[in-house]
TORNUKE-535164 format. One record per residue (C-alpha): residue number from 1; z, y, x. Coordinates in nm, 3 decimals. Each point is the difference from the previous one (the first is absolute). Layout:
REM TORNUKE-535164
> NUM_Z_Y_X
...
END
This chain:
REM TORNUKE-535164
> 1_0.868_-3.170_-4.950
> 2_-0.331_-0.126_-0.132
> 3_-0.181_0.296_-0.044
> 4_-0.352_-0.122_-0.163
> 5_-0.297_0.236_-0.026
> 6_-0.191_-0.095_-0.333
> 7_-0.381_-0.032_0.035
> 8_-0.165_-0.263_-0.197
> 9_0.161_-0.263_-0.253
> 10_-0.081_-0.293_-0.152
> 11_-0.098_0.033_-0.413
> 12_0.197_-0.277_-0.166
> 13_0.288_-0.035_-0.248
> 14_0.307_-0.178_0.058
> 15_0.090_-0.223_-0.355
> 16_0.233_-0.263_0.046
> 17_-0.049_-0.193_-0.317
> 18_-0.298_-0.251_-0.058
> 19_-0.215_0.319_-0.201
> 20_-0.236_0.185_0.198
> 21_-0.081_0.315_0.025
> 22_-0.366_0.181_0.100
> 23_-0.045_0.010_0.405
> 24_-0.216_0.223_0.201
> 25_-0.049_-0.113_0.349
> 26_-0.143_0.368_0.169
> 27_0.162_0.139_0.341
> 28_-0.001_0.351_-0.038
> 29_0.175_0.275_0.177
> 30_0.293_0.080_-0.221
> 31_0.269_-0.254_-0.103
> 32_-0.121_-0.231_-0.292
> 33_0.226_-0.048_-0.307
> 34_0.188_-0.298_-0.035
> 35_0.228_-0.119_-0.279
> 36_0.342_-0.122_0.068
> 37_0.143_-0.343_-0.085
> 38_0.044_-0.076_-0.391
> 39_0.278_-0.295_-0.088
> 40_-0.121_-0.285_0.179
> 41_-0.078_-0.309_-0.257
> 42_0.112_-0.368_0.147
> 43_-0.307_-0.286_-0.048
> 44_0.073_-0.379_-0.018
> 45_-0.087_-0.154_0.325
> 46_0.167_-0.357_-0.095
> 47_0.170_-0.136_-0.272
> 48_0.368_0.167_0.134
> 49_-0.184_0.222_0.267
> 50_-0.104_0.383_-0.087
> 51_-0.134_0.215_0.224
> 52_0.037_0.354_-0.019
> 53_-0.239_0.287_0.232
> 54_0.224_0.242_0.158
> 55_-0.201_0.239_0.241
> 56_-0.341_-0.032_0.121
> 57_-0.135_0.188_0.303
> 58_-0.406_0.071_0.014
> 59_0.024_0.282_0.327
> 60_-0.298_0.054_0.205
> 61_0.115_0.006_0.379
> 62_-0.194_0.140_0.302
> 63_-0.084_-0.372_0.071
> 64_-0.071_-0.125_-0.326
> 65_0.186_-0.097_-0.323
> 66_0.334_-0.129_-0.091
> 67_0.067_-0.192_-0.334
> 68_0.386_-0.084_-0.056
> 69_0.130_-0.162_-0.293
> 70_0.349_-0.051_-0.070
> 71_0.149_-0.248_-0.295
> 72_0.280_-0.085_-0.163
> 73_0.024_-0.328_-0.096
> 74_0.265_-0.112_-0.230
> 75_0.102_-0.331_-0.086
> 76_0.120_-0.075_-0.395
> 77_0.131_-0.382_0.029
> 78_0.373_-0.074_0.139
> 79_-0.177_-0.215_0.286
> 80_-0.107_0.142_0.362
> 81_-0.402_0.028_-0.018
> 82_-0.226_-0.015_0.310
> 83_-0.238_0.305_0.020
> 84_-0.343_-0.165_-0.050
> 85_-0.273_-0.004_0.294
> 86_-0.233_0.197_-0.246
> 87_-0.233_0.257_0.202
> 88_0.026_0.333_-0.142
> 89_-0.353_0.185_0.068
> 90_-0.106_0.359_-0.076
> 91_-0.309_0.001_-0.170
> 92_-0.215_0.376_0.106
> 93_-0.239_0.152_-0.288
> 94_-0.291_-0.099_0.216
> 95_0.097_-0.351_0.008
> 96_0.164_-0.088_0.309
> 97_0.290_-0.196_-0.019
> 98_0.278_0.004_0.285
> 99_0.339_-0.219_0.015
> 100_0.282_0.128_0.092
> 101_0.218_-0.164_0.249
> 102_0.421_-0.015_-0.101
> 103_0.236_0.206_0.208
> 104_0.175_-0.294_0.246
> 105_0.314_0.135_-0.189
> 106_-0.027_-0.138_-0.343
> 107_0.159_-0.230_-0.147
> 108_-0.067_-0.353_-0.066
> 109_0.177_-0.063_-0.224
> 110_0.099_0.221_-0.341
> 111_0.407_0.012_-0.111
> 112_0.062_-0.155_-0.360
> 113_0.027_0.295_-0.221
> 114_-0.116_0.317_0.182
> 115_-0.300_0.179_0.152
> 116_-0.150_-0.083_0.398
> 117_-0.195_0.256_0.147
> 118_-0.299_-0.064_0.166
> 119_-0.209_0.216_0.233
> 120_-0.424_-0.057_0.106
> 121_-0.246_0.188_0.180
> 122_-0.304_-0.012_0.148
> 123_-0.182_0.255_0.228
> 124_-0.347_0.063_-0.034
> 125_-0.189_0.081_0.351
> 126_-0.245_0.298_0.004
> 127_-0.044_0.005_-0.385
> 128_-0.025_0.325_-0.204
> 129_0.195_0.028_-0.286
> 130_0.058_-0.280_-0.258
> 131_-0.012_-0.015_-0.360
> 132_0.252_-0.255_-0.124
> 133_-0.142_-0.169_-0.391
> 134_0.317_-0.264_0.016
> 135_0.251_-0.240_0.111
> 136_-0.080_-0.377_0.021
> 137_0.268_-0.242_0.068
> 138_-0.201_-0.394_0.059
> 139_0.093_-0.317_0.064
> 140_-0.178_-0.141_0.285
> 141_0.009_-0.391_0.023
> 142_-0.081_-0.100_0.344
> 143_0.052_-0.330_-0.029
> 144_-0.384_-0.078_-0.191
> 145_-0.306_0.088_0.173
> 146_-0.127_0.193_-0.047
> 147_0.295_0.197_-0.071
> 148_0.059_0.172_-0.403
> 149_0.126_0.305_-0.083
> 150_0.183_0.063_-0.371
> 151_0.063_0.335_-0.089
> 152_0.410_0.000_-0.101
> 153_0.018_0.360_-0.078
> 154_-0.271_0.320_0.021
> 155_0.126_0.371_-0.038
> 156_-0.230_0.293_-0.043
> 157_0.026_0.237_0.268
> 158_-0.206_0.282_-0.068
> 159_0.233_0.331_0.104
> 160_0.301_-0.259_0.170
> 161_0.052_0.120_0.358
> 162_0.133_0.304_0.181
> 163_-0.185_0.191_0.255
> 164_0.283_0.120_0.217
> 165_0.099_0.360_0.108
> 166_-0.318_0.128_-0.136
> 167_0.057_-0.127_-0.381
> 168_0.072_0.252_-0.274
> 169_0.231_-0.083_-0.312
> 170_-0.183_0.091_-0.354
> 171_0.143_-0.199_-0.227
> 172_0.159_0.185_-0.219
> 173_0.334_-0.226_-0.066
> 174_0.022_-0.028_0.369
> 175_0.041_0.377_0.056
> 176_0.367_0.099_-0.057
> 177_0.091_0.378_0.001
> 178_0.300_0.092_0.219
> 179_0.339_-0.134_-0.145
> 180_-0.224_-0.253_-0.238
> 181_0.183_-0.335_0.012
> 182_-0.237_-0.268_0.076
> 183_-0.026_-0.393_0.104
> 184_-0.188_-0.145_0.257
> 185_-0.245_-0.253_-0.204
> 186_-0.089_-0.293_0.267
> 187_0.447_-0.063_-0.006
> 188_0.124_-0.184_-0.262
> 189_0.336_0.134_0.083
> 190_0.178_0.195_-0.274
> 191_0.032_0.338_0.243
> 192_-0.094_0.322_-0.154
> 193_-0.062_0.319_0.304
> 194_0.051_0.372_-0.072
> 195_-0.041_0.227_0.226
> 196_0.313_0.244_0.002
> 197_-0.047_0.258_0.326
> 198_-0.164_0.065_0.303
> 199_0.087_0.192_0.258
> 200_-0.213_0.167_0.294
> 201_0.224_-0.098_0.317
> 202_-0.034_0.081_0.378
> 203_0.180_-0.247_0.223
> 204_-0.096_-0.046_0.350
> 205_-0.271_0.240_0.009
> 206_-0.166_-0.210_-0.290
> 207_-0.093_0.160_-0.346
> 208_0.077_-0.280_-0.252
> 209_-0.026_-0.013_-0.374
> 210_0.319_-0.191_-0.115
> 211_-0.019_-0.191_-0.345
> 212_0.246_-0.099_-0.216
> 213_-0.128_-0.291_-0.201
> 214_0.269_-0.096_-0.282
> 215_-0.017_-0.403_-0.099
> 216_0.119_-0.147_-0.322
> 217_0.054_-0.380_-0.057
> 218_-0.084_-0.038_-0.306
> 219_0.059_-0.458_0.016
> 220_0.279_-0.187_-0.020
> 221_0.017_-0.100_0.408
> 222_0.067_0.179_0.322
> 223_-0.320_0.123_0.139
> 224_-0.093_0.077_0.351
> 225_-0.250_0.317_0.017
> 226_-0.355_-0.053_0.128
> 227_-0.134_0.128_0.288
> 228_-0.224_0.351_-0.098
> 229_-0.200_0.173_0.175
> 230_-0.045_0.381_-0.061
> 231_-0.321_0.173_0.095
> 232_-0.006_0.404_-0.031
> 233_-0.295_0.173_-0.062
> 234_-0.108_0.360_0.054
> 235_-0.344_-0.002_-0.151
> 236_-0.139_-0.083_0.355
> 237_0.222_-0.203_0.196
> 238_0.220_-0.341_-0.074
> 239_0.335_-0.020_0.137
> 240_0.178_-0.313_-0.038
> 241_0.359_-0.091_-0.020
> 242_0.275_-0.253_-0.029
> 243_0.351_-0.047_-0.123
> 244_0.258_0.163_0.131
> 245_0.305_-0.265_-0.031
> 246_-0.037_-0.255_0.263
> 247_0.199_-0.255_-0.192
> 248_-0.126_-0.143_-0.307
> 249_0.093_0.133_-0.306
> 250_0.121_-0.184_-0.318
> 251_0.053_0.126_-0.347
> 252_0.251_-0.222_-0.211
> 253_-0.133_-0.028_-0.397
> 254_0.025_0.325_-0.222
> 255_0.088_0.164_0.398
> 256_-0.190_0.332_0.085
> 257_-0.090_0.057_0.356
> 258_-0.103_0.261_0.250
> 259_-0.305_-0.128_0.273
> 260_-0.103_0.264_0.233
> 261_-0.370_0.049_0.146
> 262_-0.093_0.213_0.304
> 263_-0.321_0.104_0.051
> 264_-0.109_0.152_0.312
> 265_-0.235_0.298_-0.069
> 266_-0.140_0.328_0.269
> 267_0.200_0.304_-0.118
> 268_-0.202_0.173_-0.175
> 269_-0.064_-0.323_-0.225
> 270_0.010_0.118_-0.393
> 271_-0.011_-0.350_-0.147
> 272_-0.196_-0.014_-0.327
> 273_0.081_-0.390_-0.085
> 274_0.145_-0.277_0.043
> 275_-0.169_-0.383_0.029
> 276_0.230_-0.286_-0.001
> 277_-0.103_-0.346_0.135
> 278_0.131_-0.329_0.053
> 279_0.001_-0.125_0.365
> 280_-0.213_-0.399_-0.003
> 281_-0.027_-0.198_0.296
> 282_-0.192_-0.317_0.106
> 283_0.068_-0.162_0.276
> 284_-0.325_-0.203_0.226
> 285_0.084_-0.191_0.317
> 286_-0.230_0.065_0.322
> 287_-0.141_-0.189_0.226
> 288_0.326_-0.030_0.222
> 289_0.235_-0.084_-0.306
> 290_0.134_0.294_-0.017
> 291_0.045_0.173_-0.356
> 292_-0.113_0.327_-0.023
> 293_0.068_0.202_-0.363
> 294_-0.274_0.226_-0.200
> 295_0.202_0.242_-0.153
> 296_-0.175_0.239_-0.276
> 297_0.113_0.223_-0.274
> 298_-0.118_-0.021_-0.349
> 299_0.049_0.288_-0.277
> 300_0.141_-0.003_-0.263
> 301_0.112_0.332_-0.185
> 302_-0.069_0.356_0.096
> 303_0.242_0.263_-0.097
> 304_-0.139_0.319_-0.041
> 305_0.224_0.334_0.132
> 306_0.044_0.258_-0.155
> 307_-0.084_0.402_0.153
> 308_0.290_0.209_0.139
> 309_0.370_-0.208_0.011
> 310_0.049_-0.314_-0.119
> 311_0.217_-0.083_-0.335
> 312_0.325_-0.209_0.173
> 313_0.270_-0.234_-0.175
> 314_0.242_0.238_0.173
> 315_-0.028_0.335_-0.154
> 316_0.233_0.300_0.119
> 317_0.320_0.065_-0.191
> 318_0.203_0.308_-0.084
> 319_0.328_-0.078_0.214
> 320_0.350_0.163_-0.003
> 321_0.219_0.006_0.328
> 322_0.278_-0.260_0.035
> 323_-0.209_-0.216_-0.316
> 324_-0.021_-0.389_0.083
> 325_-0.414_-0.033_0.101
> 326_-0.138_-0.235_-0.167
> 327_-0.279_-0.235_0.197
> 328_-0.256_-0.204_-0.124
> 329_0.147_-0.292_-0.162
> 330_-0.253_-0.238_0.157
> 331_0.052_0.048_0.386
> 332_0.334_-0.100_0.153
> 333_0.023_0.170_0.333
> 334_0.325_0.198_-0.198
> 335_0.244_-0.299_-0.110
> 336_0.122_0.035_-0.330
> 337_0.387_0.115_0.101
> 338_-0.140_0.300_0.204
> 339_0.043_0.316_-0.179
> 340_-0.226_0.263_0.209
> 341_0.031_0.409_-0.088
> 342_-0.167_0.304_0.112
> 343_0.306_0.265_0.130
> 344_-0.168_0.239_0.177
> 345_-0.364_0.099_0.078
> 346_-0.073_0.342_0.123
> 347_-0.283_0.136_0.264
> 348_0.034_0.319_0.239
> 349_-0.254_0.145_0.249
> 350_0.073_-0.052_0.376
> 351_-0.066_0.370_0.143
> 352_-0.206_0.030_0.311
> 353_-0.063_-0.419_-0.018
> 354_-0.320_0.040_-0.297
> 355_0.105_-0.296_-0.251
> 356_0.263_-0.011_-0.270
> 357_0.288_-0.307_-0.037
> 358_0.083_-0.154_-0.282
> 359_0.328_-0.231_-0.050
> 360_0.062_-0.262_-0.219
> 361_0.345_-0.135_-0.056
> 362_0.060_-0.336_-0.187
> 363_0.308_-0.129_-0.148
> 364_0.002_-0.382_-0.015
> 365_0.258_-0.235_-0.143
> 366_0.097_-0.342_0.019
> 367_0.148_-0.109_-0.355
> 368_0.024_-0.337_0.103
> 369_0.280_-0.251_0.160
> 370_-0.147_-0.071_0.305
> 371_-0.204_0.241_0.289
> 372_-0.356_0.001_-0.039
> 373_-0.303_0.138_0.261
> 374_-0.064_0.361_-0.001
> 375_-0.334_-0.024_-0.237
> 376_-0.248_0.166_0.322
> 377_-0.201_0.217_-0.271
> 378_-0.257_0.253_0.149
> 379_-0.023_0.374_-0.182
> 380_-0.310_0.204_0.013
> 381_-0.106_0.343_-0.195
> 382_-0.310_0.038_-0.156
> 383_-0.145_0.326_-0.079
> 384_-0.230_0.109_-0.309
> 385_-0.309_-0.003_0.236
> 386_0.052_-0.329_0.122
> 387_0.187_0.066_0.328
> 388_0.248_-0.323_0.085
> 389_0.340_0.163_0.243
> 390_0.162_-0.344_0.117
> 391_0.405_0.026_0.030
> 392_0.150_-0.085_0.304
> 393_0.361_-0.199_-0.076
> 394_0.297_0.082_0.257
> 395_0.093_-0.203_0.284
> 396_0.251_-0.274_-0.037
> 397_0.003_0.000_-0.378
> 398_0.255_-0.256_-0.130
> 399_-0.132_-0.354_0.040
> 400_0.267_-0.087_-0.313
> 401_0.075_0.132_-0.265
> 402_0.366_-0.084_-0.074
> 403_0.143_-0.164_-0.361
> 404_0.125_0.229_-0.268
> 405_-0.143_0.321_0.264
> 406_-0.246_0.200_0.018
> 407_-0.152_0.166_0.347
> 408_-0.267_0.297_0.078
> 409_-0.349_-0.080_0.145
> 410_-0.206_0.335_0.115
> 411_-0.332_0.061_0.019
> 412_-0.251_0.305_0.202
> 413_-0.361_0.138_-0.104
> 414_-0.195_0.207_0.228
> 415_-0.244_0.240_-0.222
> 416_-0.197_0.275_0.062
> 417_0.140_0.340_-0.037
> 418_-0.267_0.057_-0.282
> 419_0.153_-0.239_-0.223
> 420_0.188_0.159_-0.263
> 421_0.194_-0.309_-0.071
> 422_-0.076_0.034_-0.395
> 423_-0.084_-0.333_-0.214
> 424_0.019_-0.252_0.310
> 425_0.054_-0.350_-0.128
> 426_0.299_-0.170_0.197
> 427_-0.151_-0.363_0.004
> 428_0.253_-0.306_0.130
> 429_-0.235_-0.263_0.151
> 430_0.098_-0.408_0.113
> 431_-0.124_-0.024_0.336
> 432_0.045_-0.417_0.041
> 433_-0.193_-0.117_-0.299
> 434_-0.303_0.128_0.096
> 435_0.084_0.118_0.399
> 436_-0.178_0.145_0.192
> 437_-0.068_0.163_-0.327
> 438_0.205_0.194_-0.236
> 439_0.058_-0.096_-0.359
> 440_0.130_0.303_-0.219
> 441_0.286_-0.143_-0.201
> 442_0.099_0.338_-0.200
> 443_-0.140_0.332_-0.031
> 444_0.222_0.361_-0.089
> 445_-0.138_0.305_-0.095
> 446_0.331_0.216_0.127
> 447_0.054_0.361_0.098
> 448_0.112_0.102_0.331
> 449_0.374_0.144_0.036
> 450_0.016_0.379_0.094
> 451_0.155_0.099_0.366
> 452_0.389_0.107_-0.114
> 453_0.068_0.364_0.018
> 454_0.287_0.094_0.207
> 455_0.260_-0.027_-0.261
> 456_-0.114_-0.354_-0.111
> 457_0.168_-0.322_0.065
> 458_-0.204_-0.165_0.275
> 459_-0.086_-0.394_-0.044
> 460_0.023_-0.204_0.236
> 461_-0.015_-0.312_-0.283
> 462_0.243_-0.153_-0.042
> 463_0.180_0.299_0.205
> 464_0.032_0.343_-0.147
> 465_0.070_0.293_0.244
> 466_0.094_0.348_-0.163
> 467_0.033_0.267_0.260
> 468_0.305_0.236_-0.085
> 469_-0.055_0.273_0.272
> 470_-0.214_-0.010_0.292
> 471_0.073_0.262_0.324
> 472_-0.249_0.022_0.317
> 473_0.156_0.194_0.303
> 474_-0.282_0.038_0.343
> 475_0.176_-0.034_0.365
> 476_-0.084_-0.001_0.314
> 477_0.049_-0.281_0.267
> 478_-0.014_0.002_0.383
> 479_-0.144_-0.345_0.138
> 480_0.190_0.018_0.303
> 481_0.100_0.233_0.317
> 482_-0.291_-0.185_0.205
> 483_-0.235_0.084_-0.261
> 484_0.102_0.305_-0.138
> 485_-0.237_-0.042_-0.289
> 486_0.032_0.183_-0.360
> 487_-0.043_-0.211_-0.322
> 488_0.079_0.037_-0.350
> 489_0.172_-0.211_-0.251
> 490_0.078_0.059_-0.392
> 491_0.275_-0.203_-0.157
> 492_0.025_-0.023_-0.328
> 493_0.257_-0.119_-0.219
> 494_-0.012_-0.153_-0.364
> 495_0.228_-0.047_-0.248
> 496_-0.099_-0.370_-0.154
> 497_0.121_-0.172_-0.336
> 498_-0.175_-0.352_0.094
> 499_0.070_-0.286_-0.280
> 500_-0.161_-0.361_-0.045
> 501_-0.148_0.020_-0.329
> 502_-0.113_-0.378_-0.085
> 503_0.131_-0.325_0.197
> 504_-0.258_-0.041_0.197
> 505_0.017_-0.170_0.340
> 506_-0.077_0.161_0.278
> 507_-0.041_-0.051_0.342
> 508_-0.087_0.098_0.359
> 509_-0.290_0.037_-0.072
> 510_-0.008_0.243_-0.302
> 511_-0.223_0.311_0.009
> 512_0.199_0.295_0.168
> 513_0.061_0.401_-0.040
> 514_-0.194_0.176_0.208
> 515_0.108_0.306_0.038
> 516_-0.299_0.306_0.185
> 517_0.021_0.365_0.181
> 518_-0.381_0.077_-0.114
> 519_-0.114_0.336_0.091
> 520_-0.245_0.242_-0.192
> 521_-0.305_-0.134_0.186
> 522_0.115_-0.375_-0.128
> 523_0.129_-0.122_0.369
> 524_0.291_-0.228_-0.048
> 525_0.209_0.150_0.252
> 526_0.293_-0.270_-0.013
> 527_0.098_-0.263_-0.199
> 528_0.293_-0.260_-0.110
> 529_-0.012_-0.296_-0.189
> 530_0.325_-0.083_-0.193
> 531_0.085_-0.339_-0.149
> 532_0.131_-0.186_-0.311
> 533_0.147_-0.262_0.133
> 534_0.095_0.083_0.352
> 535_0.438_-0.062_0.012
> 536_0.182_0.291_0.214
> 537_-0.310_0.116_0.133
> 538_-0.013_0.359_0.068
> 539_-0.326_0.018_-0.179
> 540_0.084_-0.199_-0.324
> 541_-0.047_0.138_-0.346
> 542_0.385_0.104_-0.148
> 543_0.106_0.258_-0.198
> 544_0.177_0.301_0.142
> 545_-0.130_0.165_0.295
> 546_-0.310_-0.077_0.187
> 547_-0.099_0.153_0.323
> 548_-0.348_-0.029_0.123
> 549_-0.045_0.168_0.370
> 550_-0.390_0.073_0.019
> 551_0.051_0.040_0.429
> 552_-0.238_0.066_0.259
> 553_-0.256_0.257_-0.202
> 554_-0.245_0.163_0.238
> 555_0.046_0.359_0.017
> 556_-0.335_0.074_-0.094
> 557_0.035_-0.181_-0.318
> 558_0.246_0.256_-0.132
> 559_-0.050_0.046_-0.310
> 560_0.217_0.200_-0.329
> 561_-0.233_-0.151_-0.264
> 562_0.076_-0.401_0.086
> 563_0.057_-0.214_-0.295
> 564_0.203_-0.297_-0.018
> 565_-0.169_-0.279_-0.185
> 566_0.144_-0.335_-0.084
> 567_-0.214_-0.322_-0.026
> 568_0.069_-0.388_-0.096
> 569_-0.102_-0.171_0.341
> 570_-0.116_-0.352_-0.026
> 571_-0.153_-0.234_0.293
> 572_-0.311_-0.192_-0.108
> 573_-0.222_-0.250_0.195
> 574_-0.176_0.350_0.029
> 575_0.272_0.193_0.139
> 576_0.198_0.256_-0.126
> 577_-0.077_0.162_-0.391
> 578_0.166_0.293_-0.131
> 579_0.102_0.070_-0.318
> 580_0.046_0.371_-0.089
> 581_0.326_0.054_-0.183
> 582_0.106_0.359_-0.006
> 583_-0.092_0.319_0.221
> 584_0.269_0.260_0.067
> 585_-0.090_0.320_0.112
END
């Protein structure tokens, strides 16, 4: 995290055509506006060589001042052109003229038909801050003596340069409000940004600000995405950050694509804005040989947040159970032959523990000929104030999902006993795009299901479980002669109508009937799971008659008023969650 405590700024605008713009040169102790890039113009250098500015850096350093310039220059003839030995010199508005020495990494050389980048710099040893008045590109003839000098090219400078972290963006078509599509001016590629989302994260201890940046290519070739730089600001403090994907990403022509920016803030951070730069680098060689790279940061557009939540691409929807969700059309963590549904979703209170669960039950189904990955979504609620409750999915989900088939993937929520569970947005995030971030892919505004009354057909989805008659009968059990010690037992017996509603597959690892002795103080006093998919067990699910022996009860736990509840156990990387399903009293 670069965390940047503003003090004093240099006054200069940032224009990068050949117009100038008025220039104050004062140090005071607030930030001093600066302008952000207009369209940069290309000037003739040679009869098939143009040379276009592209970022300009003017920072005062605790050791002096740093001018960088960086170029394109493009070459208009069919022919390879050597770059010309011309020294490019910064001319200061008190007269001083300084060349610029060319990053040991540019070229020689420029390709027939296309644009050469081209990086300079000089650093300027215990001087104060600089006024640039323009941009002088001479011919030097060393062979004569004394030597000449032509002038090939001059650019007025007056406002070029960037003063680093301190700088402030005021020009008006450089400040974007949130979800304002905009296009970086010092690229001449045909990429358009919007920003879509952002999301306040915690991962690893780490409060980050997560931004979803959505590129267009707008040209007529594939297009890999520059390099941005993200820099938060509170008001006070800078916080910069970086792309998320490590790979690069490329948008094919008329293609729409998600990038992903995290920025690093304290947590308490309330982020006003937004600056975006462009990363520049020139390149020196030291004494040794050894090349060591200046990098810096130039800005380019600031987008201005808004109070309270953000507006996002991804707005909630109004979602029936068992519907197909539909997911944003541009990310493709879900492959197009997944179907994915919402069964169940219900949340109970855990008595005596002091936090609710909530379960989430998801249908998915393979419609195509061949088996596909289990798409590894992530779930989260979010409530009305703002609260994020991340789901938990089960242990051992399927890694396949099967052709023609469809299988059940569960997810847990731990909330506080406070929540009421009322308008919670069910969001479905991609956790690869971005990792270690999450990406929301859908968003469902959905009411949670009621517990089932006694009478009610329990689901177990895609199991159904209607309880005909239940009996409960207490005993009494003798350990053994050498320990003549009293317990109690209760065994109670159920008559079950169990059917398979849906063809679902299921497996070992499907979520199991728990069935509890809880007494009126909320002590589980015994409990039995009962499975699904266990064959000939003498705990599996059937219909007919079900015993459950609740043995071994303390005495002192006696108690006439015990209830039996039933719960939906599944095993999470978290351990066990509960799902309340019925109580019977």
């Amino acid at each position: 995290m670069n965390n940047v405590w503003g003090k004093t700024a240099l006054a200069f605008t940032l224009v990068m055509s050949s117009a100038s713009l008025p220039l104050a040169s004062v140090w005071a102790d607030q930030p001093a506006p600066v302008a952000a890039a207009n369209a940069p113009a290309y000037q003739q250098l040679t009869d098939v060589l143009q040379v276009q500015v592209k970022s300009v850096l003017n920072e005062k350093t605790s050791d002096g001042v740093r001018i960088g310039l960086v170029v394109n220059l493009r070459n208009n003839s069919a022919d390879p052109k050597r770059i010309p030995d011309y020294e490019l010199r910064a001319k200061t508005a008190d007269g001083a003229v300084y060349t610029l020495v060319g990053s040991s990494s540019n070229a020689r050389s420029a390709l027939p038909m296309s644009d050469t980048e081209l990086s300079y710099m000089v650093k300027l040893t215990n001087k104060e801050a600089v006024t640039l008045s323009e941009l002088q590109w001479v011919d030097v003839d060393w062979n004569v003596y004394p030597k000449t000098e032509t002038a090939v090219l001059t650019v007025p400078a007056s406002g070029l340069g960037w003063a680093g972290s301190d700088a402030v963006i005021t020009d008006p078509a450089a400040i974007k409000n949130w979800g304002e599509p905009f296009a970086i001016s010092s690229s001449n590629l045909p990429l358009t940004y919007t920003p879509v989302d952002m999301d306040k994260q915690t991962n690893a201890q780490k409060t980050v600000y997560v931004v979803k940046m959505l590129v267009e290519n707008t040209g007529t070739s594939t297009i890999t995405v520059p390099d941005l730089i993200l820099e938060g600001k509170d008001g006070i403090s800078s916080f910069q950050g970086k792309q998320v994907e490590q790979a690069k990403v490329t948008v094919e022509p008329g293609e729409k694509k998600y990038v992903h920016y995290a920025v690093e803030t304290n947590q308490d951070t309330v982020l006003k804005s937004i600056n975006v730069l462009t990363p520049e680098s020139f390149v020196q060689t030291d004494a040794k040989g050894q090349a060591v790279a200046v990098n810096y940061n130039v800005g380019r557009v600031q987008i201005v947040l808004p109070e309270g939540r953000l507006s996002s691409n991804l707005q909630p929807v109004t979602y029936n159970y068992n519907d197909k969700i539909v997911f944003d059309s541009i990310n493709k963590a879900i492959p197009a032959d997944v179907d994915v549904s919402l069964v169940e979703l219900s949340m109970h209170e855990n008595q005596g523990i002091g936090y609710k669960t909530a379960v989430a039950k998801f249908k998915l189904t393979n419609r195509s000929d061949s088996p596909l990955p289990l798409p590894a979504f992530g779930t989260e609620l979010d409530s009305p104030q703002g609260v994020v409750y991340t789901g938990s999915r089960q242990v051992n989900p399927p890694k396949q999902l099967m052709p023609k088939l469809s299988h059940i993937v569960t997810y847990s929520f731990v909330v506080p006993n406070t929540e009421s569970g009322e308008n919670l947005v069910l969001k479905l995030s991609d956790m690869q795009t971005a990792a270690p971030y999450r990406s929301a892919v859908a968003a469902l505004n959905v009411a949670m299901q009621p517990l089932a009354e006694a009478g009610d057909v329990l689901s177990f989805y895609p199991f159904q479980v209607k309880v005909e008659n239940w009996s409960i009968q207490a005993y009494t059990n003798l350990l053994s002669a050498a320990n003549p010690t009293l317990t109690y037992g209760y065994k109670l017996k159920m008559f079950l109508d169990v059917k398979q509603t849906d063809d679902v597959v299921v497996d070992q690892d499907f979520s199991k009937m728990k069935v509890a002795l809880v007494d009126s103080a909320g002590r589980t006093l015994a409990e039995q799971n009962l499975s699904f998919t266990e064959t000939g067990g003498i705990n599996q699910l059937v219909s007919g008659e079900v015993i459950v022996d609740f043995n071994k009860v303390r005495a002192d736990y006696q108690d006439p008023s015990c209830t039996i509840q039933v719960y939906e156990s599944i095993q999470t990387e978290f351990g066990e969650a509960k799902r309340l399903v019925a109580v019977f009293k």
